[in-house]
C-alpha positions as CSV (number, residue, x, y, z in Angstrom):
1,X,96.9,107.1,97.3
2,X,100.0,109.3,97.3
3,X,99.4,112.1,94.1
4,X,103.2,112.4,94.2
5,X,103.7,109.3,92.9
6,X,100.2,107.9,91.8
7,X,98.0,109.7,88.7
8,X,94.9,108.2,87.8
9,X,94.9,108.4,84.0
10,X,91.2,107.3,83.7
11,X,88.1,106.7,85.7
12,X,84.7,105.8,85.3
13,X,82.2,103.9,87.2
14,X,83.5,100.2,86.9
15,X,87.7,101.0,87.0
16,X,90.0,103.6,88.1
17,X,92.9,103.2,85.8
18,X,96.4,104.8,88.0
19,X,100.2,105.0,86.8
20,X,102.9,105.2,89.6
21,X,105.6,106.2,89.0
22,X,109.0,106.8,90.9
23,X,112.6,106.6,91.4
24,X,114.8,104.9,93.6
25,X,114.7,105.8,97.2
26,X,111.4,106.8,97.5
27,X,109.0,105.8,100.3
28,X,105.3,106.1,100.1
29,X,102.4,106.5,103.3
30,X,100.3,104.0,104.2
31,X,97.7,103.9,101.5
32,X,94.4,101.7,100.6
33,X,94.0,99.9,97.1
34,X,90.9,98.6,96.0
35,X,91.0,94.9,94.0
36,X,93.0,95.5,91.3
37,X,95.2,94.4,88.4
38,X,99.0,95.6,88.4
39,X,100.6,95.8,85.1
40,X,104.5,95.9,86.1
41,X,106.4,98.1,83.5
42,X,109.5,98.6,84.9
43,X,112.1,97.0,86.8
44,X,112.8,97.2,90.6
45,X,112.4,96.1,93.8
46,X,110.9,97.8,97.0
47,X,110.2,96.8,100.7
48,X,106.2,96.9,101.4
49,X,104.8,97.7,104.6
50,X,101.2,95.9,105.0
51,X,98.6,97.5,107.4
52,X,99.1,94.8,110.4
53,X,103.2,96.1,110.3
54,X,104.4,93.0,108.5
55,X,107.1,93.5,105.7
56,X,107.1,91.8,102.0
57,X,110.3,92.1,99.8
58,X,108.9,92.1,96.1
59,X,110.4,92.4,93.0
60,X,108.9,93.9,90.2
61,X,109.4,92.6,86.6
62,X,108.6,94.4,83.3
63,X,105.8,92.7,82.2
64,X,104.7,91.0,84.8
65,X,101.3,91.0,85.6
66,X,99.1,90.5,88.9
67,X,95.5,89.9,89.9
68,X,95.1,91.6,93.7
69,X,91.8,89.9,94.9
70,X,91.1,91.8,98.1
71,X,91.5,95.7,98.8
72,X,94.4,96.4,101.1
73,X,96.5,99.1,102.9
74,X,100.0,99.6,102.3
75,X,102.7,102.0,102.5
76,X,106.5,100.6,100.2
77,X,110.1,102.0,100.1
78,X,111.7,101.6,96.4
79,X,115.4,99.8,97.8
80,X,116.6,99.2,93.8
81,X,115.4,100.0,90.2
82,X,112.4,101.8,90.0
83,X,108.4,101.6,90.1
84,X,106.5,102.3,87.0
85,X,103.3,100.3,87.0
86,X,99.5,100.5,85.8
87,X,97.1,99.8,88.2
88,X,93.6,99.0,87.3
89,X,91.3,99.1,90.1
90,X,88.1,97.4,90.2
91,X,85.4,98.9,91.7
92,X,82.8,96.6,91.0
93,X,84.8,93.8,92.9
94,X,84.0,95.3,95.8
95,X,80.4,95.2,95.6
96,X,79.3,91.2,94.6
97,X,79.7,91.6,90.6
């Protein structure tokens, strides 16, 4: 998780709840997310870089709202807009529950 652009606004044994947030041009490491709900609040799009060195163009959409059933690795480059999203990761997917 980059703390530049990542704050975890809550966390307890079940969830850790995390806003990122950031502008136009900016380009993250590769990082690891646990299963996870993503709660898009602003508008942009951004180039993601998946752990195998494939690319995904996705757009984000205020509002939008997507389950991520696995954990994964990532790094992203904002190309437009911006990223301001909630991300609530579920730690108890990860274990059976």
């Amino acid at each position: 998780m980059d703390p530049d652009a990542h704050q975890v606004l809550f966390e307890n044994e079940h969830v850790r709840v995390i806003q990122a947030r950031a502008s136009h041009g900016w380009e993250s490491a590769m990082h690891s997310h646990q299963p996870m709900l993503v709660v898009n609040l602003g508008s942009g799009r951004q180039k993601v870089t998946w752990a195998d060195g494939t690319t995904q163009i996705v757009d984000l959409n205020p509002g939008a709202v997507v389950w991520q059933e696995d954990a994964f690795d990532h790094a992203w480059e904002l190309l437009a807009g911006e990223v301001n999203v909630v991300l609530v990761e579920v730690k108890s997917a990860t274990d059976g529950k």
